[in-house]
ZAMARGU-4260 file (C-alpha; in steps of 0.2 Angstrom, whole numbers, plus 5000, padded with zeros to 4 digits):
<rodrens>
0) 5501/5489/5406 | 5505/5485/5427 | 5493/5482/5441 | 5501/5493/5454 | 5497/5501/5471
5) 5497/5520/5474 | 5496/5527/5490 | 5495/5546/5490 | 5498/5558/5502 | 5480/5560/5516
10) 5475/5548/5504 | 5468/5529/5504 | 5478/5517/5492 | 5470/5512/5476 | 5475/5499/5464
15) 5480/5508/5445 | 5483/5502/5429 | 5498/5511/5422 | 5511/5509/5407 | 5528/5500/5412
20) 5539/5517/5409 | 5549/5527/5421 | 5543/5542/5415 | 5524/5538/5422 | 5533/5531/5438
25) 5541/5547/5441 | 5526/5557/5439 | 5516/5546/5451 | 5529/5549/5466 | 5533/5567/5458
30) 5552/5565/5455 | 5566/5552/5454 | 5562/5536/5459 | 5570/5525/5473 | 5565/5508/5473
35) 5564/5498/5487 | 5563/5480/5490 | 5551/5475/5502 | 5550/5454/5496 | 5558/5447/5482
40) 5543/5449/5471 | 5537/5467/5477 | 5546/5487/5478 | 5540/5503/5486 | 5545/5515/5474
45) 5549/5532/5479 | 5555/5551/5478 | 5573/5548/5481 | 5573/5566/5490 | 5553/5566/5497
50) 5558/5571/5515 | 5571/5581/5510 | 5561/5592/5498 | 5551/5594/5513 | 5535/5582/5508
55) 5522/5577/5520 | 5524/5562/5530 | 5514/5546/5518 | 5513/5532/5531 | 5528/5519/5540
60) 5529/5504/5531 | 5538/5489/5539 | 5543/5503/5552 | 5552/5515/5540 | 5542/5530/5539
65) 5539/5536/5519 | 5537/5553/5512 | 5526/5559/5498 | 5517/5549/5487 | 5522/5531/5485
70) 5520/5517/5473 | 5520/5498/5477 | 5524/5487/5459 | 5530/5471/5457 | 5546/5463/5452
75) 5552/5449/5440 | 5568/5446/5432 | 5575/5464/5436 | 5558/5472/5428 | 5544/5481/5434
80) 5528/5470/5434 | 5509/5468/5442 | 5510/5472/5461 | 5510/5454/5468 | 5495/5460/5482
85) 5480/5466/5483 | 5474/5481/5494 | 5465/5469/5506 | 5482/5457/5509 | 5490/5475/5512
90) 5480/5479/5525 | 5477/5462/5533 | 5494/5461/5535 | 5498/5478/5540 | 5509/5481/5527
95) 5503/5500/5529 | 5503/5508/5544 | 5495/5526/5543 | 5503/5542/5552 | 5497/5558/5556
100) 5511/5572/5558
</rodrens>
């Protein structure tokens, strides 16, 4: 099991406990995922085609705008692991900026 971040769609983020397996990842971002590093300990994980499928705009993270639902995990040694932040240290940082199209 992973500590991870999901931020849904018109949704706030909440902190999940999850299996570590792909196939739950997929379903989470409802398709294939795309990771993304953000630090060398933390990904933004993805639908690979979100905005292309035509999903709602999710929020701009580090100035990139993201579509669909999104999923913020850890990283260890090439493996998935416990997102290394907590919701708090997210938004004190501004990690998440919210949008409205």
């Amino acid at each position: 099991m992973m500590k991870v971040i999901l931020k849904p769609v018109g949704l706030e983020p909440r902190q999940i406990l999850i299996p570590n397996d792909m196939y739950i990842l997929q379903q989470l971002v409802d398709g294939y995922v795309q990771p993304i590093t953000l630090t060398s300990d933390m990904l933004l994980l993805c639908d690979e085609d979100g905005r292309v499928k035509g999903k709602k705009m999710n929020c701009t993270i580090m100035g990139i705008p993201f579509y669909g639902d999104i999923v913020l995990v850890g990283t260890k040694r090439g493996n998935f692991c416990d997102v290394p932040i907590t919701i708090e240290q997210a938004k004190k940082v501004r990690l998440m900026v919210y949008e409205t199209e």
